[in-house]
Backbone atoms as SQL, in Angstrom:
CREATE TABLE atoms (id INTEGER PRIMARY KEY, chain TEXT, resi INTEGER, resn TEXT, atom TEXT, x REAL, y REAL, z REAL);
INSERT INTO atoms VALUES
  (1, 'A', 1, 'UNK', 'N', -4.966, -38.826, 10.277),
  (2, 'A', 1, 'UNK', 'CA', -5.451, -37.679, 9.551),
  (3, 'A', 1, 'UNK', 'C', -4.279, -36.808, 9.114),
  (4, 'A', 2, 'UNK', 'N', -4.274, -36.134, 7.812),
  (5, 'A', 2, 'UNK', 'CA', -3.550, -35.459, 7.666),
  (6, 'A', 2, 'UNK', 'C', -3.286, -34.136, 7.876),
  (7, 'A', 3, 'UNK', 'N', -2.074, -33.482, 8.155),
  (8, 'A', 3, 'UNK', 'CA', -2.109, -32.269, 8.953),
  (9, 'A', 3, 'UNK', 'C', -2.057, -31.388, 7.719),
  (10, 'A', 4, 'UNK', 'N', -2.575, -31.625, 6.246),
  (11, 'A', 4, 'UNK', 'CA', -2.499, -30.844, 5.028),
  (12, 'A', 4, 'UNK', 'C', -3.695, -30.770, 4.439),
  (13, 'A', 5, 'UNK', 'N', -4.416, -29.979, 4.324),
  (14, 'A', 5, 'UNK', 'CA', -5.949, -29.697, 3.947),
  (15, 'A', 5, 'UNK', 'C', -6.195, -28.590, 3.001),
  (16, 'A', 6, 'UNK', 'N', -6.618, -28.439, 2.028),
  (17, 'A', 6, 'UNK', 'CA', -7.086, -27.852, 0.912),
  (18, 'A', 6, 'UNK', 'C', -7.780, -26.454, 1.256),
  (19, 'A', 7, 'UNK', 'N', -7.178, -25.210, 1.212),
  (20, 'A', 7, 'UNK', 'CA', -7.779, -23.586, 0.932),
  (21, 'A', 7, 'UNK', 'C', -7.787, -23.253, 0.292),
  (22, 'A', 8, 'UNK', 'N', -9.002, -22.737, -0.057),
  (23, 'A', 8, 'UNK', 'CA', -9.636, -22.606, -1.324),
  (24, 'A', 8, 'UNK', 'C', -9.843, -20.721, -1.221),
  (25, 'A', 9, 'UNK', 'N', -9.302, -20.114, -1.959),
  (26, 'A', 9, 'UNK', 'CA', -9.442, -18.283, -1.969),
  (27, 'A', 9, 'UNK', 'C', -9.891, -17.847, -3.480),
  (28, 'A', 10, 'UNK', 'N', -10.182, -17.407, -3.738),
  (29, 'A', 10, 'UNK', 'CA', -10.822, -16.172, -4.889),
  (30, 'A', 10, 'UNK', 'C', -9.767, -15.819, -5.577),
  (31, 'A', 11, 'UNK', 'N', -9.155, -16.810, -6.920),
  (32, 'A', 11, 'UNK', 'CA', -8.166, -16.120, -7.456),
  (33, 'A', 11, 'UNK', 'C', -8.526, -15.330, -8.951),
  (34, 'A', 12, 'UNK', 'N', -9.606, -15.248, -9.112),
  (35, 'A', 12, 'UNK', 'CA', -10.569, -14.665, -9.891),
  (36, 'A', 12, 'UNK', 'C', -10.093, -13.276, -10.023),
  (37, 'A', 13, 'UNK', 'N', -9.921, -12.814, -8.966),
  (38, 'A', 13, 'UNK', 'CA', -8.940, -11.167, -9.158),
  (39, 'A', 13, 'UNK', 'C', -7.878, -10.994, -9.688),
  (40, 'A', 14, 'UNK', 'N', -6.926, -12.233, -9.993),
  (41, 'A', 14, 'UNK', 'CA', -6.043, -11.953, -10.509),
  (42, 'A', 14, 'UNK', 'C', -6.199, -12.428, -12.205),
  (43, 'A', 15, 'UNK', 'N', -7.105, -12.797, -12.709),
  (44, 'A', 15, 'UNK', 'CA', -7.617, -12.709, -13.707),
  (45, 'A', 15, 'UNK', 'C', -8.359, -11.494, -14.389),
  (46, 'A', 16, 'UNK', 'N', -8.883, -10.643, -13.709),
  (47, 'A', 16, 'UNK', 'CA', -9.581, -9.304, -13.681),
  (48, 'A', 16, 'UNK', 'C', -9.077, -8.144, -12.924),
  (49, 'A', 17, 'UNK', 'N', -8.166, -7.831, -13.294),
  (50, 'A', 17, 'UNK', 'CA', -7.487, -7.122, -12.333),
  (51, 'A', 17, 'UNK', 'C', -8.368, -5.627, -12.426),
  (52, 'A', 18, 'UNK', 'N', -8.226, -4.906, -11.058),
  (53, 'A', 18, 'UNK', 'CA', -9.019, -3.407, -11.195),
  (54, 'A', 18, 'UNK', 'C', -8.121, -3.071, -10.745),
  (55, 'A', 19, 'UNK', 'N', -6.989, -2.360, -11.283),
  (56, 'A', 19, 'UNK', 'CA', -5.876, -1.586, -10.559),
  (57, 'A', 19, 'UNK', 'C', -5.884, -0.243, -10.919),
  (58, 'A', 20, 'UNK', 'N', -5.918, 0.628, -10.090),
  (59, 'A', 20, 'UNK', 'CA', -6.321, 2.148, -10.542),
  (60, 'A', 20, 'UNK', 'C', -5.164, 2.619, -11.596),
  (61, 'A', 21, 'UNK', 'N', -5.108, 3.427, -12.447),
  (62, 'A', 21, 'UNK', 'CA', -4.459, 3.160, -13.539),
  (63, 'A', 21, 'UNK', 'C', -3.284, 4.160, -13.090),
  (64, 'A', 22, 'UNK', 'N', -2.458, 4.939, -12.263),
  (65, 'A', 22, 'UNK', 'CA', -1.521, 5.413, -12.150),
  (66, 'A', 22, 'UNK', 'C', -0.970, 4.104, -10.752),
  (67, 'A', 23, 'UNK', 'N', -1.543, 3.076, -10.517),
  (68, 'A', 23, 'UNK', 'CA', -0.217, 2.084, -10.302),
  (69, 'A', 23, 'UNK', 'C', -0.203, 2.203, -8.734),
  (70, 'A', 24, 'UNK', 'N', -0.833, 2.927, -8.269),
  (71, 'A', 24, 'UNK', 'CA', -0.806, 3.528, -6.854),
  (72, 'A', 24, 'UNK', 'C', -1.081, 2.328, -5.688),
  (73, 'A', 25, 'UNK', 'N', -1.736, 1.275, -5.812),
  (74, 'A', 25, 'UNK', 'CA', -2.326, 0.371, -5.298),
  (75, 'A', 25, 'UNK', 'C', -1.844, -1.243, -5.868),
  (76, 'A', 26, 'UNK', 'N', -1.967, -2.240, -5.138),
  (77, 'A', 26, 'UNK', 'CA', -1.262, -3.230, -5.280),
  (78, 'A', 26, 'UNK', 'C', -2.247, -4.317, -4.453),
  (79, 'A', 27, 'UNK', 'N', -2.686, -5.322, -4.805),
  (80, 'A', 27, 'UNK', 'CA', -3.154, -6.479, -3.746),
  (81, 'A', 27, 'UNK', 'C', -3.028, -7.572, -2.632),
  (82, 'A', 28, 'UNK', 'N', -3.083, -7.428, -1.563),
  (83, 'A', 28, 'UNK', 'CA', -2.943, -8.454, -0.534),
  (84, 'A', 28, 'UNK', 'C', -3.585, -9.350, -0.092),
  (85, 'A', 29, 'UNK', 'N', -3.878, -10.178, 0.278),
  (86, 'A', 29, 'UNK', 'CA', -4.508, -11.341, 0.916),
  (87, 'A', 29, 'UNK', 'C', -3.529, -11.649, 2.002),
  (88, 'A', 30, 'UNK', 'N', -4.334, -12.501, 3.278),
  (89, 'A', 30, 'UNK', 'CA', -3.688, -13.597, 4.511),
  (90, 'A', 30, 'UNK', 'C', -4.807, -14.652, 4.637),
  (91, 'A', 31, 'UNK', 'N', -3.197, -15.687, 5.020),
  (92, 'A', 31, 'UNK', 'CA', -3.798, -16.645, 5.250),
  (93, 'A', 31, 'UNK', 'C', -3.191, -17.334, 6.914),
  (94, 'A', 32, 'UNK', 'N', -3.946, -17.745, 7.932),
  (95, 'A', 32, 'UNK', 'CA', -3.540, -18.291, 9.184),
  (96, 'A', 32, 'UNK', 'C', -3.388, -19.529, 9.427),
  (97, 'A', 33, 'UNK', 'N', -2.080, -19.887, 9.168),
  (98, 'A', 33, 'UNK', 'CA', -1.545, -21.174, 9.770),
  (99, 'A', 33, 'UNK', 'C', -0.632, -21.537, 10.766),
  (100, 'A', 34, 'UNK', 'N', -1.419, -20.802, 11.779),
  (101, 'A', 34, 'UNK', 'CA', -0.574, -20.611, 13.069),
  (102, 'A', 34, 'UNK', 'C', -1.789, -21.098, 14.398),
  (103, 'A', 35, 'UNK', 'N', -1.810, -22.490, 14.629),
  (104, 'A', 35, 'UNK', 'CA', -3.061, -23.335, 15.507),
  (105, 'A', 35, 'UNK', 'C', -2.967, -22.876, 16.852),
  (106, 'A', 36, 'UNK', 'N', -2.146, -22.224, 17.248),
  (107, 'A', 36, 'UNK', 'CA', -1.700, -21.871, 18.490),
  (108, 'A', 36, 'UNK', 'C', -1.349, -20.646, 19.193),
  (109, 'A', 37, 'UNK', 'N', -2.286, -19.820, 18.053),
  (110, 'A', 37, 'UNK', 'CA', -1.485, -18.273, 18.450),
  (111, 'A', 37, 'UNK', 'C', -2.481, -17.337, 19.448),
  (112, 'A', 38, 'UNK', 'N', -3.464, -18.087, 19.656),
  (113, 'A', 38, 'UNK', 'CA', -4.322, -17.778, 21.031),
  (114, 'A', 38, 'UNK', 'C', -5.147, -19.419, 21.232),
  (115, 'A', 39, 'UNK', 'N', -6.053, -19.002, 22.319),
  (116, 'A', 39, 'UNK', 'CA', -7.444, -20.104, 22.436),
  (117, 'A', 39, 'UNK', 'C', -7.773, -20.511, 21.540),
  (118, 'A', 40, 'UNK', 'N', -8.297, -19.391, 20.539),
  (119, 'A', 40, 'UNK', 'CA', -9.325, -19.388, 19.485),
  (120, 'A', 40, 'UNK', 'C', -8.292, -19.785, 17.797),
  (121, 'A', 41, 'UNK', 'N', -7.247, -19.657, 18.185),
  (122, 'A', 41, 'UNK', 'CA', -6.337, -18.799, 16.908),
  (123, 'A', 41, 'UNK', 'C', -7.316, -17.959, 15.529),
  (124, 'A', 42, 'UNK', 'N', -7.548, -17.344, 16.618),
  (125, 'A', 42, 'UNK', 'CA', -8.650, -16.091, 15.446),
  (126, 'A', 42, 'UNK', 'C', -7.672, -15.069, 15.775),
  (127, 'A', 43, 'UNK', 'N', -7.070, -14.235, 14.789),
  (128, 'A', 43, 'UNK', 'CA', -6.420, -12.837, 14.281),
  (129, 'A', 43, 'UNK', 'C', -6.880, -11.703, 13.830),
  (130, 'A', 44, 'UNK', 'N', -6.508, -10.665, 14.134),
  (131, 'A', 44, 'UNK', 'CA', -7.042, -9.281, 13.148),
  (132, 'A', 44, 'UNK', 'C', -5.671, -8.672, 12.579),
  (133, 'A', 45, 'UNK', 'N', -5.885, -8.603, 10.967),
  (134, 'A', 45, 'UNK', 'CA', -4.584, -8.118, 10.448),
  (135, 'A', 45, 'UNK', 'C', -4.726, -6.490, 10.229),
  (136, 'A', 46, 'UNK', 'N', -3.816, -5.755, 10.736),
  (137, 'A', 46, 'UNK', 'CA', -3.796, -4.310, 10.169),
  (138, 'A', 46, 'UNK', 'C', -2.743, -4.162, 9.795),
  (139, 'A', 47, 'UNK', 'N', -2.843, -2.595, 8.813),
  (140, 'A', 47, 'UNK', 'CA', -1.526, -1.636, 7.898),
  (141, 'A', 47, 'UNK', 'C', -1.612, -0.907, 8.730),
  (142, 'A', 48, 'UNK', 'N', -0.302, -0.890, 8.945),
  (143, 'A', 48, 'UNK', 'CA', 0.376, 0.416, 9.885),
  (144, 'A', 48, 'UNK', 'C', 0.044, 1.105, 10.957),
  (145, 'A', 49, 'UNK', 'N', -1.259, 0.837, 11.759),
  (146, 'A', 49, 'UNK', 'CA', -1.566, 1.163, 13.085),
  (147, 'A', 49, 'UNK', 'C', -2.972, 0.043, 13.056),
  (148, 'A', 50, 'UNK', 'N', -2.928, 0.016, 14.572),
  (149, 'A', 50, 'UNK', 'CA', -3.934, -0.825, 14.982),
  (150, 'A', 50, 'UNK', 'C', -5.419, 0.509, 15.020),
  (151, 'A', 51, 'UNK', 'N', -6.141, 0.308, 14.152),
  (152, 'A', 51, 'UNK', 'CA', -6.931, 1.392, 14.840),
  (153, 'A', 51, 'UNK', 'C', -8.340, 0.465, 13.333),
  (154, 'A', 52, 'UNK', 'N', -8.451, 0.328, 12.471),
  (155, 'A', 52, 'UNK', 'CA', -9.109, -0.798, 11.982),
  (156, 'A', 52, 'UNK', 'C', -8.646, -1.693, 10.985),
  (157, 'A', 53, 'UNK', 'N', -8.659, -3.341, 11.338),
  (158, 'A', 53, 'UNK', 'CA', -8.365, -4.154, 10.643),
  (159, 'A', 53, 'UNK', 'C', -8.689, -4.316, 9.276),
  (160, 'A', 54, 'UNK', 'N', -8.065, -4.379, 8.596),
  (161, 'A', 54, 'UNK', 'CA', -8.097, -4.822, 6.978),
  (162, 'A', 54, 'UNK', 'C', -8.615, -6.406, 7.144),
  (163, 'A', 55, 'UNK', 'N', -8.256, -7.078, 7.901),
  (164, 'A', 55, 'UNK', 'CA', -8.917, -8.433, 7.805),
  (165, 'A', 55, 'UNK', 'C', -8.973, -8.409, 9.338),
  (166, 'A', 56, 'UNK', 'N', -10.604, -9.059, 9.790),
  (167, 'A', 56, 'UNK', 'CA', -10.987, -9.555, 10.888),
  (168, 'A', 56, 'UNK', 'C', -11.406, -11.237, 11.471),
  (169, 'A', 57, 'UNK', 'N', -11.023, -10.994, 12.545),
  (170, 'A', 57, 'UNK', 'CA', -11.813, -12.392, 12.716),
  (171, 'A', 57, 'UNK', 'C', -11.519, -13.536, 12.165),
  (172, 'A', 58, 'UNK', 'N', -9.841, -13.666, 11.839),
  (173, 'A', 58, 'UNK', 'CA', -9.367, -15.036, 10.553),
  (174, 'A', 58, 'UNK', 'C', -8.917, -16.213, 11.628),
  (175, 'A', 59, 'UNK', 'N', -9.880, -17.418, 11.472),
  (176, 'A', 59, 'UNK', 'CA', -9.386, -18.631, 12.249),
  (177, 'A', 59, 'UNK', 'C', -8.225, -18.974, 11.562),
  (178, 'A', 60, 'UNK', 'N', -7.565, -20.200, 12.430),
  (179, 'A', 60, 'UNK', 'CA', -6.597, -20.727, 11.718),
  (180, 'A', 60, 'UNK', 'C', -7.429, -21.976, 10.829),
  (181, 'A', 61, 'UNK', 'N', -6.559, -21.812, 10.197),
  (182, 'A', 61, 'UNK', 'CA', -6.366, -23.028, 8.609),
  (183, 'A', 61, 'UNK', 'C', -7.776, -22.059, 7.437),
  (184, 'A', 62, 'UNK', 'N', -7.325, -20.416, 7.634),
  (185, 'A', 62, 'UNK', 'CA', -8.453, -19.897, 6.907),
  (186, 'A', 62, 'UNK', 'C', -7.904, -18.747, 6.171),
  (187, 'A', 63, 'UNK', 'N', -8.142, -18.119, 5.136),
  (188, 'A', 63, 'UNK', 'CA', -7.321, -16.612, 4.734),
  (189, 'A', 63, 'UNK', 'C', -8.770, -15.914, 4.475),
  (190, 'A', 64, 'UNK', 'N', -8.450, -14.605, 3.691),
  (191, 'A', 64, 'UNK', 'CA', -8.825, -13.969, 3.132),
  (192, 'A', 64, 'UNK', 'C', -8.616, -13.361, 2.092),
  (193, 'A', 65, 'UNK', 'N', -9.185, -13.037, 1.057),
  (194, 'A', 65, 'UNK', 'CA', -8.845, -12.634, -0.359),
  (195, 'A', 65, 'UNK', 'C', -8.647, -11.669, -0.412),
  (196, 'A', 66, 'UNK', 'N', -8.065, -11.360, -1.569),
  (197, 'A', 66, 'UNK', 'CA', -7.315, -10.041, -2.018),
  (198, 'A', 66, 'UNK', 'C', -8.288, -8.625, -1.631),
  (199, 'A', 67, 'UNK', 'N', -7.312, -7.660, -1.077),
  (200, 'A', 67, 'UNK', 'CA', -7.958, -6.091, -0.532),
  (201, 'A', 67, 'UNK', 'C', -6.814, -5.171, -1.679),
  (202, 'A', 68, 'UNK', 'N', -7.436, -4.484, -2.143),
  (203, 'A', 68, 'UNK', 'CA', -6.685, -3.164, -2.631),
  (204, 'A', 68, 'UNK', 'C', -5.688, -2.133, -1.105),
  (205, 'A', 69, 'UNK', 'N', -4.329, -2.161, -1.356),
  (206, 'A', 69, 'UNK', 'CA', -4.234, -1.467, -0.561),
  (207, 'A', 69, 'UNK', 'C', -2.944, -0.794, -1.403),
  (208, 'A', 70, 'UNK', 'N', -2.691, 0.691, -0.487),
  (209, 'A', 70, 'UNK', 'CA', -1.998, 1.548, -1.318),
  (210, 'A', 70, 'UNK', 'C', -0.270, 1.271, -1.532),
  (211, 'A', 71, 'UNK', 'N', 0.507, 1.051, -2.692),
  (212, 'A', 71, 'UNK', 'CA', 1.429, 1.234, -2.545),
  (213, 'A', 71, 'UNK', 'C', 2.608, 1.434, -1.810),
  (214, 'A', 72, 'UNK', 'N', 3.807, 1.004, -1.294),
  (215, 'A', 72, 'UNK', 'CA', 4.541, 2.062, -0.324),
  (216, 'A', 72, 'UNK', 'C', 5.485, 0.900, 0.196),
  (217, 'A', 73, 'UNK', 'N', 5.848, 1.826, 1.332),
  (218, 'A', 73, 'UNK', 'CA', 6.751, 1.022, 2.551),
  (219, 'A', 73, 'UNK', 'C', 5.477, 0.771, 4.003),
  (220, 'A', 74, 'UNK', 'N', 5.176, -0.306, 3.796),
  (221, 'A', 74, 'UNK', 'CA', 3.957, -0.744, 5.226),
  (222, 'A', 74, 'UNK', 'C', 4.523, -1.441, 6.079),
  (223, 'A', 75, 'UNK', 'N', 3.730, -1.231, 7.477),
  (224, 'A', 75, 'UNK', 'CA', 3.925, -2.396, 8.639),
  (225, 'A', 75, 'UNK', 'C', 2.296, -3.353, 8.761),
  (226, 'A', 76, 'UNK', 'N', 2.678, -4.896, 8.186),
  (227, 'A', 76, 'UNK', 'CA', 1.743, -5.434, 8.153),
  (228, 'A', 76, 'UNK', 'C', 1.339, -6.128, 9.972),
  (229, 'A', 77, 'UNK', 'N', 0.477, -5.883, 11.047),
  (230, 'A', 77, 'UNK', 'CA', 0.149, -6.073, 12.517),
  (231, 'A', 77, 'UNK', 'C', -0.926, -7.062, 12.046),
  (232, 'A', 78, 'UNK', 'N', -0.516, -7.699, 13.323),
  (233, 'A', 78, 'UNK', 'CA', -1.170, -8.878, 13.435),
  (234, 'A', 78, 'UNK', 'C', -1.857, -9.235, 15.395),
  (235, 'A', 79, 'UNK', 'N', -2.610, -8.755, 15.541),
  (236, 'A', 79, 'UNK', 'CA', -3.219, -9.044, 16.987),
  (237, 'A', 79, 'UNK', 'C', -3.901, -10.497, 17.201),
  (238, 'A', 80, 'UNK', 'N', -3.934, -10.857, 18.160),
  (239, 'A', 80, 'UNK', 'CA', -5.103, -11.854, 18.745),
  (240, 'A', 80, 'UNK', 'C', -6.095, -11.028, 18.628),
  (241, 'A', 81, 'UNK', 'N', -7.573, -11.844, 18.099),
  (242, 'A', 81, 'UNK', 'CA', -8.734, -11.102, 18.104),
  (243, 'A', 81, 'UNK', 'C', -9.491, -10.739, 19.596),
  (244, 'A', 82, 'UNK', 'N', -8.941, -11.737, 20.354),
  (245, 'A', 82, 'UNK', 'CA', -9.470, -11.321, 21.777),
  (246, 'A', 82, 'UNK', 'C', -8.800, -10.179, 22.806),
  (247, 'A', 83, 'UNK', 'N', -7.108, -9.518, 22.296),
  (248, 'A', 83, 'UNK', 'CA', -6.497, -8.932, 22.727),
  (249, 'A', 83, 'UNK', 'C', -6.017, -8.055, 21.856),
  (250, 'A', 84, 'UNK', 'N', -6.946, -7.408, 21.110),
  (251, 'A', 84, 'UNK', 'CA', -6.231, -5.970, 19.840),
  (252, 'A', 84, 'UNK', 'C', -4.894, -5.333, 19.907),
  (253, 'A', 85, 'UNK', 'N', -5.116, -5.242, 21.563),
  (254, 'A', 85, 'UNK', 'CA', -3.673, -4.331, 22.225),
  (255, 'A', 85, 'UNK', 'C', -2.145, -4.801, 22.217),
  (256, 'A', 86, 'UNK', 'N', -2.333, -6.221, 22.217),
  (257, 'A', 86, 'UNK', 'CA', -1.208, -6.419, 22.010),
  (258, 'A', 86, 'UNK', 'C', -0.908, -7.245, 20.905),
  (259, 'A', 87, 'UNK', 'N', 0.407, -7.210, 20.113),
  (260, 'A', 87, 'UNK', 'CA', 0.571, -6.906, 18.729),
  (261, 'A', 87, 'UNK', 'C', 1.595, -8.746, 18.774),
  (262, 'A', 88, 'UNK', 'N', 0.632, -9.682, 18.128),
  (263, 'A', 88, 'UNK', 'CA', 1.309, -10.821, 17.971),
  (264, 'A', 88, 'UNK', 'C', 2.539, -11.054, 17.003),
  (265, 'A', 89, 'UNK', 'N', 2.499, -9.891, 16.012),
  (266, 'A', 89, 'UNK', 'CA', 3.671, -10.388, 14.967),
  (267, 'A', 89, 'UNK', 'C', 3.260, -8.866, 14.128),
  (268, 'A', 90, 'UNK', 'N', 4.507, -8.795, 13.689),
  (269, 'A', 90, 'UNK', 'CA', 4.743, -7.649, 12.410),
  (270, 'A', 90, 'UNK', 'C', 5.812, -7.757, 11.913),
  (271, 'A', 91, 'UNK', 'N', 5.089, -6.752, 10.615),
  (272, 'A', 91, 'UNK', 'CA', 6.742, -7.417, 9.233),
  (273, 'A', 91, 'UNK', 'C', 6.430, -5.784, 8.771),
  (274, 'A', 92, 'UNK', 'N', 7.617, -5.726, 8.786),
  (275, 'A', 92, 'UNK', 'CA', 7.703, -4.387, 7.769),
  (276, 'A', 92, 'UNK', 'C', 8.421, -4.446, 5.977),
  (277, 'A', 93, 'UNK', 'N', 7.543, -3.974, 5.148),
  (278, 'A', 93, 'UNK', 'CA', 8.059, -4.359, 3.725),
  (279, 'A', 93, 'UNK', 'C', 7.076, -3.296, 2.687),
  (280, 'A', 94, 'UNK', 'N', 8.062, -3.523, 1.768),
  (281, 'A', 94, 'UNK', 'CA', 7.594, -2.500, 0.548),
  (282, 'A', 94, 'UNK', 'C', 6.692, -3.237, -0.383),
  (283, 'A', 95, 'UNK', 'N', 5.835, -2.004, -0.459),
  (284, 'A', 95, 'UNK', 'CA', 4.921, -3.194, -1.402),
  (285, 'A', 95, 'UNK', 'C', 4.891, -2.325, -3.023),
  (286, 'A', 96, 'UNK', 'N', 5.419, -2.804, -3.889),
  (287, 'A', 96, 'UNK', 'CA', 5.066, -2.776, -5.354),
  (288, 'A', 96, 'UNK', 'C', 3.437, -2.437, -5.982),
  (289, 'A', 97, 'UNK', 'N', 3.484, -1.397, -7.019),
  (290, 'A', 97, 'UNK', 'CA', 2.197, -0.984, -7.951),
  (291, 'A', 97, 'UNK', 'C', 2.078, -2.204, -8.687),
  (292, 'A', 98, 'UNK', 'N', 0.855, -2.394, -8.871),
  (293, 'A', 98, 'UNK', 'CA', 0.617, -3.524, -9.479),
  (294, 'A', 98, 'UNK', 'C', 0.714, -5.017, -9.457),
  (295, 'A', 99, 'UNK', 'N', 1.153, -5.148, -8.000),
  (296, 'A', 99, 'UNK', 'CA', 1.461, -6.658, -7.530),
  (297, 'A', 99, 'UNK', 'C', 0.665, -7.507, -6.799),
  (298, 'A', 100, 'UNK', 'N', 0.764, -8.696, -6.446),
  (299, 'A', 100, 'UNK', 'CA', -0.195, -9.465, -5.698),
  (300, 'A', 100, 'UNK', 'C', 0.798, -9.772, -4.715),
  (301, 'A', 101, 'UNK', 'N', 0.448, -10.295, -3.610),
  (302, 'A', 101, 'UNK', 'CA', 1.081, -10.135, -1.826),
  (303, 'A', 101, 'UNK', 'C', 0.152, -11.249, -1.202),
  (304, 'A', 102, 'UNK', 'N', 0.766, -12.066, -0.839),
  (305, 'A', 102, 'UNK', 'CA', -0.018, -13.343, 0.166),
  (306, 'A', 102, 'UNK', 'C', 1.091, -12.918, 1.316),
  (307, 'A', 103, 'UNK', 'N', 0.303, -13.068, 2.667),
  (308, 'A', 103, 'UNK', 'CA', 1.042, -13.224, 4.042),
  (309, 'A', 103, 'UNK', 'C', 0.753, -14.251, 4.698),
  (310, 'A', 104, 'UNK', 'N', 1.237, -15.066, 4.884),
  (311, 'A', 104, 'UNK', 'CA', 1.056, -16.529, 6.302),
  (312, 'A', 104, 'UNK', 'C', 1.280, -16.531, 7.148),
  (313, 'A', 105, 'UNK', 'N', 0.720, -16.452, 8.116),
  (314, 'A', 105, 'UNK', 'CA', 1.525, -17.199, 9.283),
  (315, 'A', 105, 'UNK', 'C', 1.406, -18.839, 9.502),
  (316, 'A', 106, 'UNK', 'N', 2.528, -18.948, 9.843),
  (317, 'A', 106, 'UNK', 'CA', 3.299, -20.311, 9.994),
  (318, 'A', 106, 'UNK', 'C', 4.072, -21.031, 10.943),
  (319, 'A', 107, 'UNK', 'N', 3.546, -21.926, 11.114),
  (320, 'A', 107, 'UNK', 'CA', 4.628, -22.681, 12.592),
  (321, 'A', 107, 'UNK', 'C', 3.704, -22.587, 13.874),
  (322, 'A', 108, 'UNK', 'N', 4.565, -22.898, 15.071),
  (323, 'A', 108, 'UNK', 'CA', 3.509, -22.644, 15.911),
  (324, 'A', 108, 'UNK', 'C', 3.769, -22.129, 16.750),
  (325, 'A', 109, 'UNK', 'N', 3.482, -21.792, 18.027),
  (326, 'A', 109, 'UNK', 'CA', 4.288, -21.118, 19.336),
  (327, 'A', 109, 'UNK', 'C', 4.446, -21.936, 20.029),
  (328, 'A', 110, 'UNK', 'N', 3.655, -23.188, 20.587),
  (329, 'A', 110, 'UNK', 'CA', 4.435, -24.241, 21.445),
  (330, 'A', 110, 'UNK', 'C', 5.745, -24.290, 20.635),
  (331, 'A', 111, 'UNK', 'N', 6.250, -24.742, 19.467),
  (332, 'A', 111, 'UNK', 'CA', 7.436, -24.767, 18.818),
  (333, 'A', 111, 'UNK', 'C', 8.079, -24.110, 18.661),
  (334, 'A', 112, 'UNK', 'N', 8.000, -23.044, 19.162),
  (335, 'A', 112, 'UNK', 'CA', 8.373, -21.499, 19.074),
  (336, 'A', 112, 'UNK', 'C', 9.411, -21.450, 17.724),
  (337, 'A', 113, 'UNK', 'N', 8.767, -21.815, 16.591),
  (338, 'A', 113, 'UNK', 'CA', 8.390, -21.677, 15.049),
  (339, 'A', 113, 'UNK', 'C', 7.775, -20.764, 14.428),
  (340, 'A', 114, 'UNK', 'N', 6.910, -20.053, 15.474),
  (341, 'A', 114, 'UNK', 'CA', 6.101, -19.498, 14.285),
  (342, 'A', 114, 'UNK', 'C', 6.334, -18.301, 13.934),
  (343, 'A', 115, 'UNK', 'N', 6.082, -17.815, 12.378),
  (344, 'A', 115, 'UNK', 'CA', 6.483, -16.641, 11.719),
  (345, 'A', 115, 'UNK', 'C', 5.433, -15.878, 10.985),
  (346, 'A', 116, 'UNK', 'N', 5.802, -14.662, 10.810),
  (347, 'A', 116, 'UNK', 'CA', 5.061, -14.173, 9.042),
  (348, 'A', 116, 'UNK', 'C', 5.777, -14.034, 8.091),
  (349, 'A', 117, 'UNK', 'N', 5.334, -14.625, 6.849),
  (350, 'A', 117, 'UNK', 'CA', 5.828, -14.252, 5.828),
  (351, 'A', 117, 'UNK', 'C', 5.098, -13.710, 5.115),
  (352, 'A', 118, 'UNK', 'N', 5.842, -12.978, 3.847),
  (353, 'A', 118, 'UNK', 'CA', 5.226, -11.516, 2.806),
  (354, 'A', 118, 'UNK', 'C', 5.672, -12.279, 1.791),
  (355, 'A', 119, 'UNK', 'N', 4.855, -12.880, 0.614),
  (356, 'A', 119, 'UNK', 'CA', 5.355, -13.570, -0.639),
  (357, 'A', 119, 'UNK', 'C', 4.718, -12.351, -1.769),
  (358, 'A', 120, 'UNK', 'N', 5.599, -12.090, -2.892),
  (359, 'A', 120, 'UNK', 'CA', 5.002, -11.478, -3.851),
  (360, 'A', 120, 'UNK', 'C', 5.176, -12.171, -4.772),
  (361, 'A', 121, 'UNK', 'N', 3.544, -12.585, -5.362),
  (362, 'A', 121, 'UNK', 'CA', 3.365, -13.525, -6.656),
  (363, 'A', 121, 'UNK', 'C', 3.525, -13.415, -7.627);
């Protein structure tokens, strides 16, 4: 079997873009390719404090589509969904008006490989 399988996300937004018109906001999506980052490898992604996730509940080999989020300098957090409290991975980066933003995680922790990355499309 192959360890490469087809995800399929909503790129329909970037065909229709709704970007508030002074530029303020920019789009993100994640996607989890990290099989090993708990039991479950289910994640909750948050901006800049853990207090509510922008994306919940993401198995691995799964993302989520694009969220409007604001402009700036962010810290993108990444928890185990079974342990909120403690903080599996973070990236700190600027995010651009008007841009699109995919994050992965990648690799694994038995391999002690695994990462996030911040791609702007």
């Amino acid at each position: 079997m192959s360890k490469f399988q087809p995800l399929f996300l909503n790129e329909s937004l970037k065909r229709f873009p709704h970007f508030p018109a002074a530029g303020d906001s920019c789009y993100f999506r994640f996607i989890n390719g990290v099989s090993d980052v708990n039991p479950q490898a289910v994640v909750n992604v948050y901006l800049d404090t853990i207090i509510h996730p922008i994306f919940s509940s993401v198995p691995f080999r799964q993302g989520r589509n694009y969220v409007l989020i604001p402009t700036g300098q962010h810290t993108i957090i990444i928890t185990s969904e079974a342990d909120t409290a403690k903080i599996l991975y973070q990236r700190a980066q600027y995010f651009s008006g008007w841009e699109y933003y995919t994050a992965r995680l990648n690799g694994t922790v038995s391999g002690a490989n695994d990462t996030i990355s911040i791609d702007e499309e």
